[in-house]
C-alpha positions in Angstrom: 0.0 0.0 0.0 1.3 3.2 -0.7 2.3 6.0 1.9 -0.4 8.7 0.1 -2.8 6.0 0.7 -2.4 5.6 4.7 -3.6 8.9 5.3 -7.5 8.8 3.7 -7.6 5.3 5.2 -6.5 6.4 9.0 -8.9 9.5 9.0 -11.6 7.6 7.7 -10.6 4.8 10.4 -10.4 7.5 13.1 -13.5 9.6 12.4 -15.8 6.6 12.1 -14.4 5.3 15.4 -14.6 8.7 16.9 -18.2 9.2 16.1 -19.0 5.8 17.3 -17.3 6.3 20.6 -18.9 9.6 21.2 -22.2 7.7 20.1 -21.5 5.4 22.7 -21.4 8.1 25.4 -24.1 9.9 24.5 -26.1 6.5 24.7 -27.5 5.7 28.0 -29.8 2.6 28.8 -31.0 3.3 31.8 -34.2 3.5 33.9 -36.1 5.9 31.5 -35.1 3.6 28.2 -36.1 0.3 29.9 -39.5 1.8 30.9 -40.6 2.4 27.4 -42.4 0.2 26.1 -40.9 -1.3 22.8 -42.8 -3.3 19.6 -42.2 -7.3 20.1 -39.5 -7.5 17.0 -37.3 -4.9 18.8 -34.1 -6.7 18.5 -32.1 -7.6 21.6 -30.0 -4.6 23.4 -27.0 -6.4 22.4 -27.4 -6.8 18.7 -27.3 -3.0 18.6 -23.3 -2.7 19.3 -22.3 -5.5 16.8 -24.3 -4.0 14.1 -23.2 -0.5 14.9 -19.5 -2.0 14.7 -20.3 -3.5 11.6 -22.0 -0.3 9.7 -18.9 2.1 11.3 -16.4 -0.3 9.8 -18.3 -0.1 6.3 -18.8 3.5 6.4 -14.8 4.0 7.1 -14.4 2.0 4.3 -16.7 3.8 2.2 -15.4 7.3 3.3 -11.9 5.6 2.1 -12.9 4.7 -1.4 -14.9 7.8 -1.7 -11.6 9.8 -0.8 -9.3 7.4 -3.3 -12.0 7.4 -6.2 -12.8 11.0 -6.2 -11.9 12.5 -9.5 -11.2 15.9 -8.2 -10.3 17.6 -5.0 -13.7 19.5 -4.9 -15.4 15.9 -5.0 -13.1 15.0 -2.1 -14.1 18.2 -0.2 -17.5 17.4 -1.2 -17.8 13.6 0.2 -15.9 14.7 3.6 -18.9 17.4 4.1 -21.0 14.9 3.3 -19.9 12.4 5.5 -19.3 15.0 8.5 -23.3 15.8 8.1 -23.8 12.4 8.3 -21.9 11.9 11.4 -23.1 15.0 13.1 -27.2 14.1 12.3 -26.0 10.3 13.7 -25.0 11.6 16.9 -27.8 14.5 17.1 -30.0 11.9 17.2 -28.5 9.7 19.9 -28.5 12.9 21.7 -32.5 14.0 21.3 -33.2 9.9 22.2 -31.2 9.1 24.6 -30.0 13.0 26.7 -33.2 15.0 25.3 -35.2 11.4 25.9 -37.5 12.5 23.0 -37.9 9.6 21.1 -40.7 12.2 19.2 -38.0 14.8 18.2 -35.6 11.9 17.5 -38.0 10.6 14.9 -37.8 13.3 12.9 -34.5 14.0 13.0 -34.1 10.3 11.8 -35.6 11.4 7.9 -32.5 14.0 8.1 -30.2 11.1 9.0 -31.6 9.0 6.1 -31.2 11.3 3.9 -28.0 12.0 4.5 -27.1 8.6 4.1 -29.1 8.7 0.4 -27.3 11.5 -0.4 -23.9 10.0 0.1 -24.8 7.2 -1.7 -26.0 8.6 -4.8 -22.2 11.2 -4.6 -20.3 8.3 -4.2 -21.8 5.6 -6.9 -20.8 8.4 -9.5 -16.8 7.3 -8.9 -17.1 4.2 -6.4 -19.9 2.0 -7.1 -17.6 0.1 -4.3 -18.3 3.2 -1.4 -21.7 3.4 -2.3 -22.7 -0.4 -2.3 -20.4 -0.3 1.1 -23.4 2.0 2.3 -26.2 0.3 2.0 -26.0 -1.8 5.0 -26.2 1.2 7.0 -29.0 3.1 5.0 -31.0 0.0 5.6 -30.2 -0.5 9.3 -31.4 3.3 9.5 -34.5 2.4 8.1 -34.8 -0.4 10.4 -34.1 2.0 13.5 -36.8 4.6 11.7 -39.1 1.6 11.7 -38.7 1.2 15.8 -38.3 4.6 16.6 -41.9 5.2 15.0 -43.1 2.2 17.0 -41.8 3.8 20.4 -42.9 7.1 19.8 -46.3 5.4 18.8 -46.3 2.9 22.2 -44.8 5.5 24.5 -46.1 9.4 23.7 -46.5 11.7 24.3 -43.2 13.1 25.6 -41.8 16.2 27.0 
């Protein structure tokens, strides 16, 4: 591998795993989480981490070939804004949940999120049908949260 190439890869590496870990913080399951009421195919507490690894690793990966296939540096500068929106609406949301505990406000916060996530997908698959197939996992597991976010908001509200 060359040398030019261990720099996209480590920042891509670094700001997945830092938005993770400051996910991680922001997300607390305590009293006020295990008292709402959740839909009957909400998955297990656990499964939540190892698909969060999973879709952090892909999107690092993606954010990577996104950075090495990008014909110009205005389509790199473009994909790292892209993927710093998408990383700032992924935590805003753990933060409305989970600090804010408005599942309500959360919610719609969520359609940003997807969005952002659409977005990226249709930059990337221009120059790396790689980065954008890379981020469909996570579009998908979005939708799947959007699916049980709905569900608590409709089990549990109102809020605030």
């Amino acid at each position: 591998m060359k040398k030019a190439a261990l720099f996209p890869i480590g920042l891509a590496a670094f700001l997945a795993f830092m938005t993770a870990v400051i996910g991680s913080t922001i997300t607390v399951l305590d009293e006020w989480y295990y008292s709402l009421q959740q839909p009957p195919w909400a998955p297990p507490d656990w499964l939540f981490g190892i698909a969060w690894t999973i879709i952090f690793s892909l999107i690092a990966l993606a954010g990577y070939l996104a950075w090495f296939k990008a014909p110009t540096r205005r389509d790199i500068d473009y994909a790292l804004t892209l993927f710093a929106l998408n990383g700032f609406l992924n935590l805003l949301w753990s933060f409305l949940f989970f600090r804010f505990q408005r599942p309500d406000w959360a919610f719609y916060e969520l359609t940003l999120l997807w969005l952002s996530i659409f977005m990226l997908i249709i930059f990337c698959v221009r120059f790396s049908r790689g980065a954008a197939l890379l981020l469909l996992p996570y579009l998908a597991w979005v939708t799947f949260a959007g699916a049980l976010n709905f569900e608590i908001v409709r089990l549990n509200a109102p809020f605030g």
